[in-house]
C-alpha positions in Angstrom: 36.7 -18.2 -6.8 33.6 -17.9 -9.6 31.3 -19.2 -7.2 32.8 -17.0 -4.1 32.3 -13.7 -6.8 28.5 -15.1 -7.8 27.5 -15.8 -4.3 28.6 -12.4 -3.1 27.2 -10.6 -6.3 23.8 -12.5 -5.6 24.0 -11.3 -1.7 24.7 -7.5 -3.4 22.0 -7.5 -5.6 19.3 -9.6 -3.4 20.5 -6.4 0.1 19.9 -3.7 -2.7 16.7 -5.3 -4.2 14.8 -6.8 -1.1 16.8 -5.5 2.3 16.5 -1.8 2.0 13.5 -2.1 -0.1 11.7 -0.8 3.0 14.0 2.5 3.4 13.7 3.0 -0.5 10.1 2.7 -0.5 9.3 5.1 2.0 11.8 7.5 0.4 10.0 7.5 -2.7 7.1 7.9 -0.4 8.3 11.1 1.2 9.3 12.5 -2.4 5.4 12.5 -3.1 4.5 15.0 0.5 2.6 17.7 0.0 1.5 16.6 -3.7 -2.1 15.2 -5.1 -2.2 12.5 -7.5 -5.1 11.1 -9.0 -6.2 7.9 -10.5 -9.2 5.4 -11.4 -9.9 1.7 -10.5 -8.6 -0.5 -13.4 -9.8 -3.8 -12.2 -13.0 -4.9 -9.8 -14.4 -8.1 -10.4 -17.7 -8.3 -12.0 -19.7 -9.0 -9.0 -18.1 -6.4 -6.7 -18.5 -3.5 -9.8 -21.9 -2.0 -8.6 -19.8 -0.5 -4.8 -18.5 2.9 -4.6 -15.0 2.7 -6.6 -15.9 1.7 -10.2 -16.0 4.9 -12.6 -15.2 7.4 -10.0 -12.4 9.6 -9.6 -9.8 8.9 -7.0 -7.4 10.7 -5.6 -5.0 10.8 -2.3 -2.1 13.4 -1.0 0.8 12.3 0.8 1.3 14.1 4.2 3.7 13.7 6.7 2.5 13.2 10.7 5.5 12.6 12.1 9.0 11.3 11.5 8.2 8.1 10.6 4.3 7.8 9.5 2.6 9.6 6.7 -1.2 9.7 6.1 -2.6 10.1 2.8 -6.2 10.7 2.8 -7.5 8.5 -0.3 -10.7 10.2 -1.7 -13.6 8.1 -3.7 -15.4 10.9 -5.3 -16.7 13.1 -3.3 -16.3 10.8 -0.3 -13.6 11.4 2.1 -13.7 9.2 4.8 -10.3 6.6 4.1 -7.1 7.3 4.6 -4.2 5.1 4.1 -1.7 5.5 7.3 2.1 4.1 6.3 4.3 3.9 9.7 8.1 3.0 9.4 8.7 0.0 11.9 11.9 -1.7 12.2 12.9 -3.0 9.4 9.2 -2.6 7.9 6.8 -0.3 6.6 2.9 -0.7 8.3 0.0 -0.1 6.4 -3.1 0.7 8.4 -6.9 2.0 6.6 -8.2 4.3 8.8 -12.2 5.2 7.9 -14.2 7.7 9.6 -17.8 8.7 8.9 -18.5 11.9 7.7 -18.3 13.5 11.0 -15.3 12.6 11.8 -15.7 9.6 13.9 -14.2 6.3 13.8 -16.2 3.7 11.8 -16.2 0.5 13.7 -14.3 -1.1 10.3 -11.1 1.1 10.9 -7.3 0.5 11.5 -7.0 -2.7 9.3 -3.9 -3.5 7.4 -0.5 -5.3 8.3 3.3 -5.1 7.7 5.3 -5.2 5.3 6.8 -8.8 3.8 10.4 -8.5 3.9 10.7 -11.3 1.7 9.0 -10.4 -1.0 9.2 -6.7 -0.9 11.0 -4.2 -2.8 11.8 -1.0 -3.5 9.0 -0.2 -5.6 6.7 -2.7 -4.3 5.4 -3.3 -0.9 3.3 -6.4 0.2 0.6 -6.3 3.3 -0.3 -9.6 4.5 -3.3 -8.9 7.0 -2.4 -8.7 10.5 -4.0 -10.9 12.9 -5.8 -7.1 14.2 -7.6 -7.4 10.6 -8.2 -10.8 10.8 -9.9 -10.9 14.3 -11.8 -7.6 12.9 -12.6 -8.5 9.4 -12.5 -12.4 9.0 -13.0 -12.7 5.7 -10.0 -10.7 5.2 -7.6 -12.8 6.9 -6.6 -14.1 3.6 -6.0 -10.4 2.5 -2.9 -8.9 1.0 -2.7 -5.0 0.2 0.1 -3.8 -2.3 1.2 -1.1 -2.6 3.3 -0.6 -6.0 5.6 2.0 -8.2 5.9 1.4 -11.9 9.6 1.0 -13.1 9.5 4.7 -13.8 7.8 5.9 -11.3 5.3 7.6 -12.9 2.2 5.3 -12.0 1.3 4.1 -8.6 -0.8 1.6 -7.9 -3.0 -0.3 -4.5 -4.3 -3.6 -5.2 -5.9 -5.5 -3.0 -5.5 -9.6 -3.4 -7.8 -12.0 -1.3 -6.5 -16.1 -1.5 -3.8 -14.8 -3.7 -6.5 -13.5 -6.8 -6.8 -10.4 -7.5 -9.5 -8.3 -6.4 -8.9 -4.4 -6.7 -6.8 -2.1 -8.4 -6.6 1.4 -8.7 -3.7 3.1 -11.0 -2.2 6.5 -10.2 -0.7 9.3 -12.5 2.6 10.3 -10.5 
């Protein structure tokens, strides 16, 4: 009877932590629309320090495109060419970077990003492995993994970017 209780317990807590992870995450999402939040880079390796992140000011807004994707243009400075695109799938949550140049066009590095890991995401944390789209555009990203991340309280955000499972980019958000 224990062990019936601690298995079910353990299936409880493991549906409310990891299975509607997905649904939670892009609720807290949607709570952000319309709203700016800003934030700096807080980890670059050494070597990749001199590109355009390191000591500038970021900043992205959620907004809503449809029912099920939001866009939130993610500004480096004065540059405004990336945007994050989040679609809800089923049972995942798609992550797509969408650059343009300054005139609008496409850059011919655009729409790279994957799906969500079900088995390691949560509510407050969603993990990208690249999809074979980003892999076949960008191969050195093939071993790429974008997270996207909620504090506990809610009241930092964060995007990292992990290539081969070491950490490569971070940028922290004031919610």
């Amino acid at each position: 009877m224990k062990l019936l209780l601690f298995t079910t317990s353990l299936l409880l807590f493991s549906t409310l932590l990891f299975g509607q992870g997905d649904k939670e995450f892009f609720k807290a999402i949607q709570s952000l629309e319309g709203k700016t939040f800003y934030g700096k880079a807080i980890y670059m390796p050494d070597t990749t320090r001199a590109n355009d992140f390191w000591g500038k000011v970021l900043n992205f807004k959620v907004s809503r495109s449809n029912r099920s994707e939001f866009h939130l243009p993610f500004n480096v400075g004065e540059n405004q060419t990336r945007t994050w695109v989040l679609t809800k799938t089923k049972g995942r949550i798609r992550l797509k970077h969408d650059h343009r140049h300054t005139d609008g066009s496409p850059d011919s590095i655009t729409n790279y990003g994957g799906d969500s890991d079900q088995k390691i995401s949560t509510r407050l944390a969603q993990y990208f492995p690249a999809d074979e789209f980003t892999s076949n555009l960008i191969p050195a990203a093939k071993a790429n993994r974008w997270i996207m991340e909620f504090s506990p309280d809610k009241k930092k955000f964060y995007y990292i970017l992990e290539r081969n499972n070491e950490l490569r980019f971070k940028a922290e958000f004031d919610l």
